[in-house]
VEXKE-766772 format. One record per residue: residue in three letters; x, y, z of N, C-alpha, C in turn. Coordinates in pm, whole numbers, plus 50000, padded with zeros to 5 digits. Layout:
N
ALAXYZXYZXYZ/...
This chain:
377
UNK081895874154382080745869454458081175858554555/UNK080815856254666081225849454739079945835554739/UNK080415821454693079545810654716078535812854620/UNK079225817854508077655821354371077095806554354/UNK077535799254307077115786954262076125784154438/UNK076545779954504075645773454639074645785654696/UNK074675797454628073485812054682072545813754535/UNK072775805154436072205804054322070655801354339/UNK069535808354365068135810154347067475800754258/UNK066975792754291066165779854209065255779854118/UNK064145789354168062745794754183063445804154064/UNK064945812754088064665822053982065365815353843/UNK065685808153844066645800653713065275793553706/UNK064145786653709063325783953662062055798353591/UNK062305807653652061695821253579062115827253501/UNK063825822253507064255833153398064655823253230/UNK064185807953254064405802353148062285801053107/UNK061635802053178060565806453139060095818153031/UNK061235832853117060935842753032061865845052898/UNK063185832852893063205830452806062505821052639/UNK061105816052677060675809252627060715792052613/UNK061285789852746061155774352748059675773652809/UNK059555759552766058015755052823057945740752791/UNK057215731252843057005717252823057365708852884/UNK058665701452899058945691853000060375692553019/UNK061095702652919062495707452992062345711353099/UNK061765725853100061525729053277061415719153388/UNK060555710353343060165703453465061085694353478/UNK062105690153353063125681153412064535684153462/UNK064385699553428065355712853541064685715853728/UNK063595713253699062985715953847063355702953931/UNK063115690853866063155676653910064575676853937/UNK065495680953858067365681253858067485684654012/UNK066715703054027067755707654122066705706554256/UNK065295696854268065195694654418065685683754464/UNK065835683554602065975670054678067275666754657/UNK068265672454689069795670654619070045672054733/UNK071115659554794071865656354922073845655754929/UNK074135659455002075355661455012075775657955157/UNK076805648455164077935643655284079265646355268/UNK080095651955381080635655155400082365643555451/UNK082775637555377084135628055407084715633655485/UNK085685626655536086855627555640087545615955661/UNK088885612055570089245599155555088115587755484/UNK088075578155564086875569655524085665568455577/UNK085485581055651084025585055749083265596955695/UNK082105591755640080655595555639079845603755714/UNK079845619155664078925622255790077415621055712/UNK076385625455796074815622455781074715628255651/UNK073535627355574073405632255423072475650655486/UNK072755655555418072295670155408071545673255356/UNK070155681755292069685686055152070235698255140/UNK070035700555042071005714354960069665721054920/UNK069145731755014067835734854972068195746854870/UNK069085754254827069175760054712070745762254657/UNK071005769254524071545766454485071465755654374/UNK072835754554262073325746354211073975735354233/UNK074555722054244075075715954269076335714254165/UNK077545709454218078605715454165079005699154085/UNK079595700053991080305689553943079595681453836/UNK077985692253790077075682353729077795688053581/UNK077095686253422077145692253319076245700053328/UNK075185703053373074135711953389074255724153454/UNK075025720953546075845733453676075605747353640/UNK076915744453530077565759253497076175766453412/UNK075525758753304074455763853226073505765453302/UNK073485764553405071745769553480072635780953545/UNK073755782853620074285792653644074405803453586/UNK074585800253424075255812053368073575816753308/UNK072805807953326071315813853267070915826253375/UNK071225819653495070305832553640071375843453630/UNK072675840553649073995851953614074305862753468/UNK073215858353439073435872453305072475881753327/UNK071725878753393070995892453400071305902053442/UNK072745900153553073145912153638073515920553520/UNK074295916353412074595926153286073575936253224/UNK072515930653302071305941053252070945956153326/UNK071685954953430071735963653546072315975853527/UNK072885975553451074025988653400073526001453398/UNK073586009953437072596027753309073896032353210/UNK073656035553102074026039952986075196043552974/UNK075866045353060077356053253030077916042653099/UNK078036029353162078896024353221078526007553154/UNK079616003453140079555986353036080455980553103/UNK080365967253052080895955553116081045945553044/UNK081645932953104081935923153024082035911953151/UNK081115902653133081155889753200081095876653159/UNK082195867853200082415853053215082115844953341/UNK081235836253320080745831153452080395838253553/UNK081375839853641081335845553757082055859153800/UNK082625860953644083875869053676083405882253542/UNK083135889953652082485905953643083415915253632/UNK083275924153576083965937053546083145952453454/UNK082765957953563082685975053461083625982753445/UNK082945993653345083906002853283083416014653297/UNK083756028653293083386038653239084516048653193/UNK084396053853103085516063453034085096075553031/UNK085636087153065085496100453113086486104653178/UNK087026118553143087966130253115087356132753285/UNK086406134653354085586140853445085416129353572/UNK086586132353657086516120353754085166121153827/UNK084676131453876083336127153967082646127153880/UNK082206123553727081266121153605081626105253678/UNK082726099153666082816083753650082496078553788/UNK083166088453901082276081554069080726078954084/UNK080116088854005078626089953971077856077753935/UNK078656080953827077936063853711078496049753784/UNK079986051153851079846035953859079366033953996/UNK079436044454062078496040654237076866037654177/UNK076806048554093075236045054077074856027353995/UNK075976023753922075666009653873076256000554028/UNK076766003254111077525991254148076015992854268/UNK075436002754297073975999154385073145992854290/UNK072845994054174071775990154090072455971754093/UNK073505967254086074195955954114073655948554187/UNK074205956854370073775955054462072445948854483/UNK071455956254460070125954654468069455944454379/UNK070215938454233069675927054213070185919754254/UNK071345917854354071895907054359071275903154493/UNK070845911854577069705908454676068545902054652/UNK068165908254571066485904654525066525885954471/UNK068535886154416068335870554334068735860954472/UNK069685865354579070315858854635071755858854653/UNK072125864254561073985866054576074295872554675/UNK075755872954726076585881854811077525892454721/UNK077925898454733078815907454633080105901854779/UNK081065902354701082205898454750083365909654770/UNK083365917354878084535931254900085405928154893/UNK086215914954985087655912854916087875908954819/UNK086985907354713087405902854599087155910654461/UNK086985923054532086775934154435087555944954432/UNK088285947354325089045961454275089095969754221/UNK089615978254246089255993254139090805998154072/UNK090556002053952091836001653862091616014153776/UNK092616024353815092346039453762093216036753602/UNK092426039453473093596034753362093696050953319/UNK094496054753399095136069153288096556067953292/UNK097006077953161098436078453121098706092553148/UNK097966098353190098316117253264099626118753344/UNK100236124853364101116128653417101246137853505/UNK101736138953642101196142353758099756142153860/UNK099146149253873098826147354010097306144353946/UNK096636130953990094906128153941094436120054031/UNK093276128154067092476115154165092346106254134/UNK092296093054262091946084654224090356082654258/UNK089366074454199087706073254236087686071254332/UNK086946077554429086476072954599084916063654588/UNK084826050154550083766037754522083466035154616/UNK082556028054694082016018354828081206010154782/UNK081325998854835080705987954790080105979654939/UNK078755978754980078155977255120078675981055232/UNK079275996155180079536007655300081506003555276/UNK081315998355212082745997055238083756005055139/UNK084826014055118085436015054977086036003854946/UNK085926005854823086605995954723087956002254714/UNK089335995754784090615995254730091086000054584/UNK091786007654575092556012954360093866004354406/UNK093835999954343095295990754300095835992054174/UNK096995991454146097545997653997097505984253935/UNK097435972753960097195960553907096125951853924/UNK095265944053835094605935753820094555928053746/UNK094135913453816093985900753684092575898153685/UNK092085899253493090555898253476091125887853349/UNK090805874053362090725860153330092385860653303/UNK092815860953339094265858553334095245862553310/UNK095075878353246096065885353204095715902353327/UNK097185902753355097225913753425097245930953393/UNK096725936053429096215950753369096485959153460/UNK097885967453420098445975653477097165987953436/UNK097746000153524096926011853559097206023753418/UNK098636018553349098806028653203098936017253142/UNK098596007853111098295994653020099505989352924/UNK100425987153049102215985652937101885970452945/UNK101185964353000101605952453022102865945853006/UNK103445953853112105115951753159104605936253218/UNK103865942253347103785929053447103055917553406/UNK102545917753313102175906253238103225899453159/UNK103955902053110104895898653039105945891353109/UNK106435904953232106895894553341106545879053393/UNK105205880153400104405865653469104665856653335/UNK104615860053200104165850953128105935842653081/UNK106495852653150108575845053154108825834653233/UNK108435843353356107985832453474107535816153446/UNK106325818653412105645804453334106155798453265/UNK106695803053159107475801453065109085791553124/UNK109575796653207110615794353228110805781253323/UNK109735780553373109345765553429108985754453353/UNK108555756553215108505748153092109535746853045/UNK110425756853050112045753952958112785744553073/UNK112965747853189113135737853264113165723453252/UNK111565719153204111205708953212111765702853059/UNK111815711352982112345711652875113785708252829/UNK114455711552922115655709452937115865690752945/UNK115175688853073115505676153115115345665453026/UNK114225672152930113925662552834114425659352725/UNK115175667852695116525671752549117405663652625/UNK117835653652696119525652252747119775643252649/UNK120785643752618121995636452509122115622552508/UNK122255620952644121895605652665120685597152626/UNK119645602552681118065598252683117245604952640/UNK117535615352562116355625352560115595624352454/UNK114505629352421113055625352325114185633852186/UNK113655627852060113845633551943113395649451934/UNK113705652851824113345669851766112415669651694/UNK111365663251686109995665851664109035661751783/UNK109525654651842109125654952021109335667252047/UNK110515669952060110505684152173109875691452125/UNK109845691551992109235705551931107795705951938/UNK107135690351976105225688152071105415697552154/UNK106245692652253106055696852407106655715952405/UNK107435718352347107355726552301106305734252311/UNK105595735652240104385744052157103385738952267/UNK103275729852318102045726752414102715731352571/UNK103875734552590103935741552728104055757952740/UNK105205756752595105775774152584104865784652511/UNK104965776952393103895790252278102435791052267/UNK102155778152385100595778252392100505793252517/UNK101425795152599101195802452677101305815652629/UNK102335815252548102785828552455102345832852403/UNK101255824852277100365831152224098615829052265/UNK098545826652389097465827552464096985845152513/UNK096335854552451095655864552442096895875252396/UNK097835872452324098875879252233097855890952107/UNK096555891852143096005900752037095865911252148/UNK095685907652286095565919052358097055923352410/UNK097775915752451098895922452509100145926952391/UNK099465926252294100225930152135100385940952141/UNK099465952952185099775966352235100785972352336/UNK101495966452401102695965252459104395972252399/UNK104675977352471105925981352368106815967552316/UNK107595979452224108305965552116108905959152204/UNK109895967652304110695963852364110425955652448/UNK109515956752494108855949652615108555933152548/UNK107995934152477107185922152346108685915052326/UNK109915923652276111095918252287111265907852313/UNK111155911052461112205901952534111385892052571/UNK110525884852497110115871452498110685860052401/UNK111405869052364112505863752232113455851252326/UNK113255859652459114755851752546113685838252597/UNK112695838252553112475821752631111965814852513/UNK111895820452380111175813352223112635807952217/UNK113805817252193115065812752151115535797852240/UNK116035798252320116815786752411115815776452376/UNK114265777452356113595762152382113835762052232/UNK113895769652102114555760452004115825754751962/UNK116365762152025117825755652077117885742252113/UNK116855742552218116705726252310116285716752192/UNK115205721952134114695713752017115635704151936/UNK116185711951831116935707951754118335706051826/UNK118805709651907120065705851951121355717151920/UNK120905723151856121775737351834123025739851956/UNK123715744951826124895755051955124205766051997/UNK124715771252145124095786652161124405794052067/UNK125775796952020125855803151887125585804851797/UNK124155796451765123805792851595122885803851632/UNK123215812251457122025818851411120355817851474/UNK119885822151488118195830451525117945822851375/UNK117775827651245117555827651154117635811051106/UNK118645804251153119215792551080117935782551185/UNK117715785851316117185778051421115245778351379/UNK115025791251294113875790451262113815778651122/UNK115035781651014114635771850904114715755050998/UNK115585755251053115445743051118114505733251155/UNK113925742051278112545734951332111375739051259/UNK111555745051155110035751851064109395761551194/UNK109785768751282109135776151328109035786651301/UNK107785794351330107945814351304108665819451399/UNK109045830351364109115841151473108295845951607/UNK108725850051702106775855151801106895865451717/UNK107135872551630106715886951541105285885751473/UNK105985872851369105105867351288104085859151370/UNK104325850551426103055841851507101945854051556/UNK102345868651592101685872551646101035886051566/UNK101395884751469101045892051327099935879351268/UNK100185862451275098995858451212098025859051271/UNK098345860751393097225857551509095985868851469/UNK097105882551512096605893951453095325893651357/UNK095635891751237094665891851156094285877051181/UNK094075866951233092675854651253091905864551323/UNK092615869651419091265877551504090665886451506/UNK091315895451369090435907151289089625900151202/UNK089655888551165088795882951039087465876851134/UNK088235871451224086785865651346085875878751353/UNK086785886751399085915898351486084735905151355/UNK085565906051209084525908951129083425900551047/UNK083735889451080082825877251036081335873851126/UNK081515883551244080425886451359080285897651376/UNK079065902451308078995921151354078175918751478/UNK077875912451564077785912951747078515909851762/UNK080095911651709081165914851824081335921551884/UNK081655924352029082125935752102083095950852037/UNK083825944051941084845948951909085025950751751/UNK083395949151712082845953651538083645965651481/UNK082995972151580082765986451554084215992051554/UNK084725989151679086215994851689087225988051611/UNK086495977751553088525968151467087815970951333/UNK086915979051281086845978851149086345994251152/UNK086126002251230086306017051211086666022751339/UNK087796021951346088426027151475088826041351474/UNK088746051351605088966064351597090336069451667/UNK090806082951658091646088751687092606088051614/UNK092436084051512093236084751410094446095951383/UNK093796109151367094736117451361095556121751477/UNK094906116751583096216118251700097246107451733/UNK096666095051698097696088351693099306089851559/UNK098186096351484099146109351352100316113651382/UNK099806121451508100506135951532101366128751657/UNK100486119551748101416116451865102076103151834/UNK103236100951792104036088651748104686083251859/UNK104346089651982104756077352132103716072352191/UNK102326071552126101566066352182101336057052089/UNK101086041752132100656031052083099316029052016/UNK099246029751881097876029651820096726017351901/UNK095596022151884094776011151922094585995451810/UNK094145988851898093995976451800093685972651578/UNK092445982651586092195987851444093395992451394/UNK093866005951456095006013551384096076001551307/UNK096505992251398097755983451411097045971751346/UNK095995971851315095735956451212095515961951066/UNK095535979951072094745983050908096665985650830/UNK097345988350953098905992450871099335973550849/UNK098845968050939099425954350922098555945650797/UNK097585951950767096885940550640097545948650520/UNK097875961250544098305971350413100045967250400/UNK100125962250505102075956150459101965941850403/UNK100765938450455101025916350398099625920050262/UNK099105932850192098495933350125097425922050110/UNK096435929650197095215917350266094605928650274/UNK093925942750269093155948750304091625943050328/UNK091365938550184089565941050142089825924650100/UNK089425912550137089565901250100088115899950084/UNK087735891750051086385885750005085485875550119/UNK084755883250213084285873050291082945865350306/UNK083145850850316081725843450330080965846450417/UNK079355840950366078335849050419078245832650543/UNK078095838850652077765831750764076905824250771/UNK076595810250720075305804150740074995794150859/UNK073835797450846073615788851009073725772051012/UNK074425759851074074265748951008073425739951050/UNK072725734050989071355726450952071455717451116/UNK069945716951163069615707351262070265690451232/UNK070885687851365071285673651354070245664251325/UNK069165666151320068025653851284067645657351124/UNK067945663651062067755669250937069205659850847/UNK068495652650776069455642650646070335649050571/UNK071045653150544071735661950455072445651650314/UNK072045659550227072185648550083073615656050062/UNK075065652050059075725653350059076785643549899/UNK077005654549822077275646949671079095645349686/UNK079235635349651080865632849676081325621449512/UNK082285623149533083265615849391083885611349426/UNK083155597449371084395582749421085005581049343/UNK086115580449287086805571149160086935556349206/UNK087235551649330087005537649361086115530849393/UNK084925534249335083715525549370083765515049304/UNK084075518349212083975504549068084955493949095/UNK086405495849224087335490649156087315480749284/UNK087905465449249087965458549371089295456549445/UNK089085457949543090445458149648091475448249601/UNK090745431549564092125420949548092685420649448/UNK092015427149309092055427249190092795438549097/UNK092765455349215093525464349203094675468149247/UNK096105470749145096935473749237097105479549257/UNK098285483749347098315496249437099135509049377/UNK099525511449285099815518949179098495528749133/UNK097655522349118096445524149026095115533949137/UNK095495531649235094665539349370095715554049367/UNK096855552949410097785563849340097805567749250/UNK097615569649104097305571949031095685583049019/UNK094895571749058093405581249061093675594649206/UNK094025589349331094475599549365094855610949360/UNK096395608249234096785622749229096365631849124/UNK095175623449036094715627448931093345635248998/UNK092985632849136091905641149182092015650349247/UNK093155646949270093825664249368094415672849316/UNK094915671749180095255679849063093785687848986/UNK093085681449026091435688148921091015696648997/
């Protein structure tokens, strides 16, 4: 969308938190927020005249994004039945799946006008250069690609796209993601480097902070989706985990893989991305309105992924063989409760053993003592 936040409809973010059931003096202290809002324009230390901002959001408030994202969900409502989506803020994406290419030109021309047309009625622009089309088949030889238009215009097929940060090739190897995420990566080991020197450099539980907050935060940043990736591919991220524990601890290049993990207490990316694995099968089933209920706890194609052993199982397949190797299938899970309003007292029962005892009078033996006698019970 081009200028969503400043083409943001006033009149309708006050109707659509109406027809959500607000009423009383929130509204009116959302109406009071977004009139009469002025904006000047700097240039060095010069002032130009003040402006009003007759619609729209104003940018930089805490309120911003939540009145935004209140008028911006409705476009998700726009859809007809065979075509879905998934939106963050501002950042849109449909789908449709079908064997039958002019079945899928059908449905998504017919959603991307139904789009169109609310986004008129609210105020938005739909944004052409900033929209792509991404054919995901693994067929072999010759397949159309969708002929889309978007306000007379076609929409571009590109074999690559980035939707919140990870790139999505057109047969979903996420080669080129992997690539980018070395890249990144390798500008942290860099920095990493400088900071290990012999002379001056931070200790091995330092590096091993900065570490984990430049390299493996990136590494294992959406590692449940690009986990589907070949091994090989997944591999060779080995080559930028290895050297920064090297840097860590101070290792020869020669030392053992194996010896460099007991070292710094780190995992493997195998394992890091095997626990990850199951946190995010246990999330996903701890919320049956997850997107991804249905498919990570009864997932299909089972018997072809059977029969075809070069195709990469889907997510389910690869978390039900992975809870059946760390023998975790059927664990026991808590029932979700909702937690109590902050103005609501909560009588909360706790066990002191030191209430009775006085600070100048007790020694410090004797606090140790009750201690480890309560963490043993």
């Amino acid at each position: 969308m081009e200028k969503a936040y400043d083409r943001s409809w006033r009149y309708g973010i006050l109707k659509v938190m109406y027809n959500m059931g607000f009423r009383g003096k929130l509204p009116i202290f959302v109406k009071n927020f977004l009139q009469m809002r002025t904006f000047q324009v700097r240039i060095g230390d010069i002032l130009s005249e003040e402006f009003i901002q007759k619609e729209g959001v104003l940018q930089g408030s805490v309120l911003s994004v939540v009145l935004f994202v209140i008028k911006i969900n409705g476009i998700i409502n726009q859809l007809p039945p065979y075509v879905h989506g998934s939106l963050f803020v501002d950042y849109f994406q449909i789908y449709c799946a079908s064997t039958d290419m002019s079945f899928i030109e059908r449905q998504i021309q017919a959603a991307i006008r139904q789009i169109t047309e609310w986004a008129d009625r609210n105020g938005f622009v739909l944004s052409v250069s900033k929209t792509n089309c991404v054919n995901f088949c693994r067929r072999r030889g010759l397949h159309p690609d969708p002929d889309i238009s978007l306000n007379g215009s076609v929409i571009p097929v590109v074999r690559e796209a980035i939707f919140l940060g990870i790139i999505f090739h057109s047969r979903l190897t996420f080669k080129s993601h992997i690539l980018y995420l070395k890249r990144k990566c390798n500008n942290a080991l860099n920095l990493l480097k400088i900071f290990s020197s012999r002379t001056w450099g931070d200790d091995c539980s330092s590096l091993l902070k900065i570490h984990k907050s430049l390299v493996l935060s990136k590494l294992d940043c959406c590692s449940a989706v690009y986990g589907s990736a070949a091994k090989s591919v997944i591999k060779s991220l080995d080559t930028i985990h290895h050297p920064g524990l090297r840097l860590d601890s101070g290792a020869f290049r020669t030392s053992p893989i194996q010896s460099l993990y007991v070292i710094t207490g780190e995992l493997s990316l195998q394992l890091r991305s095997e626990r990850q694995f199951i946190e995010y099968y246990y999330k996903i089933k701890s919320n049956r309105r997850h997107p991804l209920y249905d498919r990570a706890l009864n997932p299909i194609f089972g018997s072809l992924f059977a029969i075809k052993s070069s195709y990469i199982p889907s997510f389910g397949h690869r978390i039900r063989a992975l809870l059946t190797y760390h023998n975790n299938e059927n664990p026991n899970m808590m029932a979700k409760e909702k937690p109590p309003p902050p103005w609501r007292e909560l009588k909360i029962a706790t066990i002191d053993y030191f209430n009775g005892l006085s600070k100048d009078d007790t020694p410090h033996f004797v606090y140790l003592q009750l201690f480890y006698y309560h963490r043993q019970c």
